[in-house]
C-alpha positions as CSV (number, residue, x, y, z in Angstrom):
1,X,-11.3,-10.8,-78.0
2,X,-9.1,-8.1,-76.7
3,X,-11.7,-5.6,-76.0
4,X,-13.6,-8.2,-74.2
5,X,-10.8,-8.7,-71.9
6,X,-10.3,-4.8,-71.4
7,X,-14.0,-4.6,-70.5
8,X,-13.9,-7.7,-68.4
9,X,-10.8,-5.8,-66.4
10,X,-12.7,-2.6,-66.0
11,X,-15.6,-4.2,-64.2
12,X,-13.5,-6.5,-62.0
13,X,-11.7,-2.7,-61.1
14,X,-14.7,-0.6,-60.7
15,X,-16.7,-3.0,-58.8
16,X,-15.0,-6.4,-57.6
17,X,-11.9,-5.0,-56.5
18,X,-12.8,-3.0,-53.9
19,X,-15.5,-5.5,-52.5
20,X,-12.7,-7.7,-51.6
21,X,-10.6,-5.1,-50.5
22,X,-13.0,-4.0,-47.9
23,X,-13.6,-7.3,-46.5
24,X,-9.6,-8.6,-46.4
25,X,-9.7,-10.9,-49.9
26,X,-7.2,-8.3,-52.1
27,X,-4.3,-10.6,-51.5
28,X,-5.6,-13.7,-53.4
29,X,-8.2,-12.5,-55.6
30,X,-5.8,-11.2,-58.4
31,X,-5.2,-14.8,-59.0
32,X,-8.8,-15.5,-59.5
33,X,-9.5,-12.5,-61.3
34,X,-7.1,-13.7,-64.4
35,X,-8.2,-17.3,-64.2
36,X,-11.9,-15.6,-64.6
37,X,-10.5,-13.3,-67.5
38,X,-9.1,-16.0,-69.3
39,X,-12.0,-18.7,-69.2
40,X,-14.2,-15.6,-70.2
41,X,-12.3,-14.9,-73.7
42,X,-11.5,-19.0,-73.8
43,X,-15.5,-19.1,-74.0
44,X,-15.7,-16.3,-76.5
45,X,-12.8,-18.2,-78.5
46,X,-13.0,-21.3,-79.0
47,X,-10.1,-21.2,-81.8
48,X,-7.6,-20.9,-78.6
49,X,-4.7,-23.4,-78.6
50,X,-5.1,-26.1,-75.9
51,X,-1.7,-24.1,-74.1
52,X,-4.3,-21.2,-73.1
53,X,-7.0,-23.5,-71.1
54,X,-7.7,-22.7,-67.5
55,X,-5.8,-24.9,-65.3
56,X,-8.1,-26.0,-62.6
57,X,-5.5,-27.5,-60.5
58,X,-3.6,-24.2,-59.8
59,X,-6.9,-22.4,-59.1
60,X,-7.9,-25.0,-56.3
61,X,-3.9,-24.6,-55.1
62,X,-5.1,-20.7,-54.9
63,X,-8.4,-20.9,-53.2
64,X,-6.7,-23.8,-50.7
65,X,-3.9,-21.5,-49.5
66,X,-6.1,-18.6,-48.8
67,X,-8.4,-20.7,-46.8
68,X,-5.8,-22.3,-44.7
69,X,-3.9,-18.8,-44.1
70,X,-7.5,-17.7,-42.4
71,X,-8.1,-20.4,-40.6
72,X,-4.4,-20.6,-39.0
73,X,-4.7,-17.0,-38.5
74,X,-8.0,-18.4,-36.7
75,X,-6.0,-21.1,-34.5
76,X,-3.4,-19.1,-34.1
77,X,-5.4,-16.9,-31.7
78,X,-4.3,-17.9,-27.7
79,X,-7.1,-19.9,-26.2
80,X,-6.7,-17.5,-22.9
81,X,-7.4,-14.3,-25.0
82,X,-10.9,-16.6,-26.2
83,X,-11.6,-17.9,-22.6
84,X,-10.8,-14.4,-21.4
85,X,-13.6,-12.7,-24.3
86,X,-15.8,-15.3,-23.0
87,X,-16.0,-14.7,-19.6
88,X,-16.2,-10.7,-20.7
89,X,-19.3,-11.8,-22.9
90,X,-20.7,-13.4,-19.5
91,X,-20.2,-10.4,-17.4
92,X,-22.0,-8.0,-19.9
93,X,-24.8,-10.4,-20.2
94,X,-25.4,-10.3,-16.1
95,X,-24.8,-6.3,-16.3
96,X,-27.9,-6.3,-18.9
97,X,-29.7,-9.0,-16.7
98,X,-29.4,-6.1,-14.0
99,X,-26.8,-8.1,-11.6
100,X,-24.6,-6.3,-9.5
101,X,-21.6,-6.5,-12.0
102,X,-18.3,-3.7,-11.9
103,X,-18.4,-1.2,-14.5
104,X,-14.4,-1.7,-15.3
105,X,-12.8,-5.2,-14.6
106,X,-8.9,-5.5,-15.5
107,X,-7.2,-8.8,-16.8
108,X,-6.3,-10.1,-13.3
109,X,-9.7,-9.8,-11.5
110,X,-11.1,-11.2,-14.9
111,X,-8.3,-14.6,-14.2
112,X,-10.2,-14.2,-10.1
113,X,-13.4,-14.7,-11.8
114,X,-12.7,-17.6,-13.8
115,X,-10.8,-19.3,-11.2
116,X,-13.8,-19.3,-8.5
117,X,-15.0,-22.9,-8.2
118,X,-18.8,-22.1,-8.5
119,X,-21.5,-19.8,-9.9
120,X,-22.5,-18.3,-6.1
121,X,-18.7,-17.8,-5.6
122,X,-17.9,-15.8,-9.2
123,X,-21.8,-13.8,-7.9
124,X,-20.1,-13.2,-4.6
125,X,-16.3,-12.2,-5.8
126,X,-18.6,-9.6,-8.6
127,X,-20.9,-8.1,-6.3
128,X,-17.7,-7.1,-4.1
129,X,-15.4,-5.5,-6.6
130,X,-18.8,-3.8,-7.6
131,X,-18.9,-2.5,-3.9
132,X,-15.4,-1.8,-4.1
133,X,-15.9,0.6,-7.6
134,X,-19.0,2.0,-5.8
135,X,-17.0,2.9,-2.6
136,X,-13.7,4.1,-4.7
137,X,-16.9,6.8,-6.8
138,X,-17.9,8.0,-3.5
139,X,-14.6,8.7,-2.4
140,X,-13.9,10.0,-6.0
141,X,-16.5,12.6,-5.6
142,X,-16.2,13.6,-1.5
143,X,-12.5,14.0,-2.7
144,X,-13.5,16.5,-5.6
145,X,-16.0,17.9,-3.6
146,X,-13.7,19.1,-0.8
147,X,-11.1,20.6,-3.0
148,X,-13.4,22.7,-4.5
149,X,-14.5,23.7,-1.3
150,X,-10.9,24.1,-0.4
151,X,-10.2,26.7,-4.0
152,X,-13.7,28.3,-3.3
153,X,-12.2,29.3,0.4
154,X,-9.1,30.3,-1.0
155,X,-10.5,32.5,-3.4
156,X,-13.0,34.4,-1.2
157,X,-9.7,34.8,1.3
158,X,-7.6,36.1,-1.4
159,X,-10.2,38.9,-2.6
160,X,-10.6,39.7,1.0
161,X,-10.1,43.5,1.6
162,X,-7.5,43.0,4.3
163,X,-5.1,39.7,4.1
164,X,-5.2,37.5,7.2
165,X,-2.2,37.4,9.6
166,X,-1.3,33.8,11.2
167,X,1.6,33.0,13.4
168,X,2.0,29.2,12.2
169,X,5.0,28.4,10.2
170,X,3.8,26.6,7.0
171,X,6.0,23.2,6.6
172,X,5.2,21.5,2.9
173,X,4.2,17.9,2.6
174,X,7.5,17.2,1.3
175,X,9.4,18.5,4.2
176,X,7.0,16.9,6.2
177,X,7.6,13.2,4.3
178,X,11.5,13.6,4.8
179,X,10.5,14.4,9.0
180,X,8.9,10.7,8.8
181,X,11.3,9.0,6.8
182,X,14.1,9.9,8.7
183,X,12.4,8.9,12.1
184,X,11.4,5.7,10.5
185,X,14.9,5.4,9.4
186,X,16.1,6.1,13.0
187,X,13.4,3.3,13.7
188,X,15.3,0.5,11.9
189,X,18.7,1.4,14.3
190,X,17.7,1.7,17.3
191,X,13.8,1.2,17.4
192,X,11.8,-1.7,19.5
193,X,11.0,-4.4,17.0
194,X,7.1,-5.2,16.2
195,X,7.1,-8.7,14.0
196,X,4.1,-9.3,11.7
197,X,3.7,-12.9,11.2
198,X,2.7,-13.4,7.3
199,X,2.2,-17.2,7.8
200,X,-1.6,-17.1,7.2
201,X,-2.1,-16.4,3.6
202,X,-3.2,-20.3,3.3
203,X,-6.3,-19.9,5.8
204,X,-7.9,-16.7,4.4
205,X,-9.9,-15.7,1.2
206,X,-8.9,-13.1,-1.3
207,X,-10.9,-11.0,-0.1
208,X,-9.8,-11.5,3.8
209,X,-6.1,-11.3,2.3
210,X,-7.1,-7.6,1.1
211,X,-8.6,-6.7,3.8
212,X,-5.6,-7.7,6.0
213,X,-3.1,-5.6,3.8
214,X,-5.5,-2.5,4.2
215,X,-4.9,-2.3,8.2
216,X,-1.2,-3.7,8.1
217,X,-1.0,-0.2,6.2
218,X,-2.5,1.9,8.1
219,X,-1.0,0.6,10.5
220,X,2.6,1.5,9.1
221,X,1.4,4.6,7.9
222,X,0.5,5.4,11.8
223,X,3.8,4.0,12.8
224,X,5.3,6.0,10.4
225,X,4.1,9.5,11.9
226,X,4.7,8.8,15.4
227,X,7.7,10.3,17.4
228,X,9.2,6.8,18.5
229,X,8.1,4.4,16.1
230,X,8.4,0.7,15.8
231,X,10.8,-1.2,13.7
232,X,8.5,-3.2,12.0
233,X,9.1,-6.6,10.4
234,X,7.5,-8.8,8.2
235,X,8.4,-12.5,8.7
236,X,7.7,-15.7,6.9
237,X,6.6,-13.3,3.7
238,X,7.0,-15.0,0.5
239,X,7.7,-13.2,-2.3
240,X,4.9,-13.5,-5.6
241,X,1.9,-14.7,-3.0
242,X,-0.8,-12.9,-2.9
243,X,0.3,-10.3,-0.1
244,X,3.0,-9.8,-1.8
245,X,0.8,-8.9,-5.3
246,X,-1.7,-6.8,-2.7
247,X,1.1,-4.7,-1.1
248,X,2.3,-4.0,-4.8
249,X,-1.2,-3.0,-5.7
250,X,-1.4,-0.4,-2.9
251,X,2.5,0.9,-2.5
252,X,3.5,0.4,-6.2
253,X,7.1,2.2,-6.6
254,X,7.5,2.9,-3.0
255,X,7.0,-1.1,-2.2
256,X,11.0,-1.1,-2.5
257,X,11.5,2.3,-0.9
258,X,9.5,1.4,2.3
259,X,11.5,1.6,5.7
260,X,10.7,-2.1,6.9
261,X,12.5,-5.2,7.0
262,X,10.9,-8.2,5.2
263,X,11.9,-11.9,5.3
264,X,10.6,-15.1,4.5
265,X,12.5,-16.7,7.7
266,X,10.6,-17.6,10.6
267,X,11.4,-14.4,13.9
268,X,12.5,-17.5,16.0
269,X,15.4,-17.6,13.8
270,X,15.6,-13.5,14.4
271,X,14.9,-12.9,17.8
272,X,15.7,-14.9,21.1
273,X,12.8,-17.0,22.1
274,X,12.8,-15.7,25.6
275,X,11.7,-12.3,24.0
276,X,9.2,-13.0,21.6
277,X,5.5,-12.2,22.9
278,X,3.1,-13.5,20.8
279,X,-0.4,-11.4,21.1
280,X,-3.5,-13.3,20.4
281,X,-7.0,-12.9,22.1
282,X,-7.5,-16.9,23.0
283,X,-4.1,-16.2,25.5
284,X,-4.9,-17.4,29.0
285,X,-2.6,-14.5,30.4
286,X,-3.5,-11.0,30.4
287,X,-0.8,-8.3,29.7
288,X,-0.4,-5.9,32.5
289,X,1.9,-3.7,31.3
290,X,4.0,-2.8,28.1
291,X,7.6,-4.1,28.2
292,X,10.1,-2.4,25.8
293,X,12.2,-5.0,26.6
294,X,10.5,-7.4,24.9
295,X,9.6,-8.2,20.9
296,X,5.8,-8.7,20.6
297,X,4.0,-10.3,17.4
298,X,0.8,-9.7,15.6
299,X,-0.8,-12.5,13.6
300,X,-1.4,-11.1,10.3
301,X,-5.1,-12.4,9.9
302,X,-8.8,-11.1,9.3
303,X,-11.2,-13.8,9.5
304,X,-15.0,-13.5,9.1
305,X,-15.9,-16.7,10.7
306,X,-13.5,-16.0,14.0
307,X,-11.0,-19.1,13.4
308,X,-10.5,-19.5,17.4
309,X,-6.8,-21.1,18.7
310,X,-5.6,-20.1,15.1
311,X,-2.6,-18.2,16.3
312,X,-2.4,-19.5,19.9
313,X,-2.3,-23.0,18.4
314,X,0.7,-21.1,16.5
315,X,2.5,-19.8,19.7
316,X,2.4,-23.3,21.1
317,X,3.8,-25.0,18.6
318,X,6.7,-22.8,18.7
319,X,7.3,-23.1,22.3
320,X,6.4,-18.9,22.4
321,X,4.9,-17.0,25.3
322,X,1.1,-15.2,24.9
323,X,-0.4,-12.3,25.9
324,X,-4.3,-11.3,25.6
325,X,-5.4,-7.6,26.1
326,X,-6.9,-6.8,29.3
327,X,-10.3,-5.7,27.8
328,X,-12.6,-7.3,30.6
329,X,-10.3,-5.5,33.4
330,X,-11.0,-1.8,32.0
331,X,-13.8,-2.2,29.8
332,X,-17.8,-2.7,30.2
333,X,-17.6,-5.5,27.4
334,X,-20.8,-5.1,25.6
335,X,-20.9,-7.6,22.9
336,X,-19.3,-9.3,19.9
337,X,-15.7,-10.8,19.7
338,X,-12.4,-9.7,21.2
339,X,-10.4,-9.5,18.0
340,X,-9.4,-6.1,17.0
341,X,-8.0,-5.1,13.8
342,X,-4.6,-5.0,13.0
343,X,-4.2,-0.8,12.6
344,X,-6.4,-0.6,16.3
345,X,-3.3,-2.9,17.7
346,X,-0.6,-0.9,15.8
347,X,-2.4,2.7,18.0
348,X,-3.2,0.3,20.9
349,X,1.1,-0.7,21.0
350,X,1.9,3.0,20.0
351,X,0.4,4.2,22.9
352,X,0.8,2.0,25.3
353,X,4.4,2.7,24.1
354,X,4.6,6.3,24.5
355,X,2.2,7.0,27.5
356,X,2.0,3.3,29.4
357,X,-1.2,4.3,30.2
358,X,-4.2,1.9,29.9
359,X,-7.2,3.9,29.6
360,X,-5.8,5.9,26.8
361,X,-4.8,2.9,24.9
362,X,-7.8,1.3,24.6
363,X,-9.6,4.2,23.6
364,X,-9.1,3.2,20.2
365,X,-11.2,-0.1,20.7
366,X,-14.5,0.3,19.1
367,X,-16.9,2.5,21.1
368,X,-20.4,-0.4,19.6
369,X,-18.2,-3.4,21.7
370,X,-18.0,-1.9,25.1
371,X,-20.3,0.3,27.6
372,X,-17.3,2.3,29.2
373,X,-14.5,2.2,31.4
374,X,-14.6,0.8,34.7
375,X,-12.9,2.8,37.7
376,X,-11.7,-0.3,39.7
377,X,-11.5,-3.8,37.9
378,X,-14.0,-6.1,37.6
379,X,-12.7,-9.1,39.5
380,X,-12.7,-6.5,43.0
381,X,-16.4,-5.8,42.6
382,X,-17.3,-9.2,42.1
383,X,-15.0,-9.9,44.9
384,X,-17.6,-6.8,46.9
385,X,-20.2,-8.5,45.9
386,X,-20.0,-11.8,47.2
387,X,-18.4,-10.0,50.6
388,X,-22.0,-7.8,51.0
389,X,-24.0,-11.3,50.0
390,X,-22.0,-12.8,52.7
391,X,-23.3,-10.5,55.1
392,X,-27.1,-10.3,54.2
393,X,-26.6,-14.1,55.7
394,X,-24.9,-14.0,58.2
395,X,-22.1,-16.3,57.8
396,X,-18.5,-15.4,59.6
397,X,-19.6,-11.9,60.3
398,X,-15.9,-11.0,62.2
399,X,-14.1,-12.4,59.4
400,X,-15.8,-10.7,56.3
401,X,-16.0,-7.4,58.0
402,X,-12.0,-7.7,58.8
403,X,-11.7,-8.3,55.3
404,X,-13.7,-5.6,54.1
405,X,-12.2,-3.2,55.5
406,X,-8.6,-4.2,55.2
407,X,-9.5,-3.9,51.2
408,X,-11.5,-0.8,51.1
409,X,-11.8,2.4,52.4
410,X,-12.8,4.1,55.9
411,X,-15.7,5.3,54.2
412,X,-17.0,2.1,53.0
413,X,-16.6,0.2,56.0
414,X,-19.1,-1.3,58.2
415,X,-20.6,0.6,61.3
């Protein structure tokens, strides 16, 4: 009987053993093991004493508690981390079905997914961050490309026979930073306010909301490197919405670092009401000049279906004055809506600022929207025209050539 049980322990070593070890069943199979060496020599021997008979009951207690200990390791799992593999599972089916699908996806954008309210929406939201990983490649590679350009240069200057001679003064990025940052933090003293109103999170997409933090900073990165930059604010910003996360994404540890102020209260609790100037394109009244007197606001908005009255409806409300651009009084409009973006305002102001003249200003309005500058404004030619049409007929002949030549040149007049 003994050397049965030796032999029956020597195969359960050599070959059992380490098939439950590999698959994660060493813990309670040494259990089972006796209870199978003992009912082996109990079978052998039947003389054994009714003491030595397998006991069923504590082999079921065995098997029971092993099973439950998987299956609450099983439960135990977070349903998120499931719903989250799931939805993993789903995107690398649709990159195999050949849909446009990002290569890398974090944990957030995976939660952006989920949360879209139907299948065309979680198509849309994918086939954007796929243009989004496409674009950040291409830039990847122009980037990589250029500094090589940039070594290859150096080297062919450096084994140059004779070493090139140049007057500049080389100033380092760093010194260059600390320039900026002081004249920002001059800004915050004694610069001319510019307000941001952050009110409009709740009318925009996610993907509008991006978009709008992408020109708010290049905007401030424009204001930054200018001589006499504004003191920028952002007002009615709430801290954990979704600007908040997007300005994160983009500035990460300089977010707390930056030379701005931000508030969640409203600028008519900051400013005086009679100096607020609220810019929007639906304004009746057309700005004629920049006053640095005065504290002007930019509605921080991108919308692809051109909300109209959004932010004039805004200005009303808080008993605010407007202003529009005067595009149609120095531009050949061409076509397509008079919104700019927020970094064209932030060079328009910054201009307008510095040089208070027009023509330069609006230079930075998009060349597809307009034909060119006009030389005198529109409303005077229309005005000629309806003088000369006067004319061809014949009506008040005296009066219309009085006034023709009281507004225009010699040269122009009538013989």
């Amino acid at each position: 009987m003994q050397c049965a049980n030796m032999l029956l322990r020597k195969i359960v070593r050599s070959s059992v053993l380490p098939f439950a070890a590999q698959h994660g069943m060493k813990k309670d199979f040494f259990p089972l093991s006796r209870t199978l060496s003992l009912s082996l020599c109990l079978k052998q021997d039947k003389s054994c004493e009714p003491s030595e008979k397998l006991d069923l009951d504590e082999w079921k207690k065995v098997m029971k508690s092993g099973l439950q200990e998987d299956v609450s390791e099983t439960v135990s799992e977070p349903k998120e981390l499931s719903s989250l593999a799931a939805a993993r599972e789903t995107l690398e089916m649709w990159r195999l079905a050949g849909r446009a699908v990002p290569e890398n996806i974090s944990e957030e954008e995976l939660k952006t997914f989920m949360e879209c309210p139907s299948k065309s929406a979680k198509k849309k939201y994918l086939k954007y961050l796929h243009l989004r990983e496409l674009h950040k490649k291409s830039h990847k590679r122009k980037m990589d490309e250029k500094r090589e350009r940039r070594l290859k240069a150096q080297d062919e200057a450096s084994n140059a026979d004779e070493p090139k001679k140049s007057s500049f003064v080389y100033l380092s990025s760093k010194i260059m930073d600390q320039t900026y940052n002081w004249r920002a933090a001059q800004s915050m003293i004694f610069g001319q306010p510019l307000v941001f109103d952050m009110s409009y999170e709740k009318e925009m997409s996610v993907r509008e909301v991006t978009n709008t933090v992408k020109q708010i900073v290049l905007g401030e990165s424009f204001n930054r490197r200018t001589v006499d930059p504004f003191h920028i604010h952002f007002c009615n910003f709430q801290e954990d919405s979704l600007f908040h996360r997007e300005f994160v994404k983009h500035y990460r540890e300089a977010w707390g670092k930056l030379l701005i102020t931000v508030t969640d209260k409203c600028y008519t609790e900051i400013f005086p009401k009679d100096k607020l100037i609220y810019l929007t394109a639906d304004s009746p009244k057309v700005m004629k000049e920049f006053d640095h007197d005065k504290i002007y606001i930019i509605g921080s908005m991108v919308d692809k279906s051109i909300k109209t009255g959004v932010s004039l409806a805004r200005a009303k409300r808080l008993g605010l004055e407007t202003a529009a651009l005067p595009l149609e009084k120095y531009l050949l409009w061409n076509t397509g809506g008079k919104n700019l973006t927020l970094d064209q305002m932030m060079h328009i102001l910054l201009t307008l600022k510095d040089t208070a003249d027009w023509k330069k200003a609006l230079e930075f309005v998009p060349k597809r929207k307009y034909c060119g500058f006009v030389s005198t404004p529109i409303k005077e030619l229309k005005k000629t025209l309806d003088l000369i049409n006067t004319l061809k007929l014949g009506k008040r002949r005296g009066e219309v050539e009085k006034q023709f030549a009281k507004n225009h040149p010699k040269k122009y007049t009538l013989k």
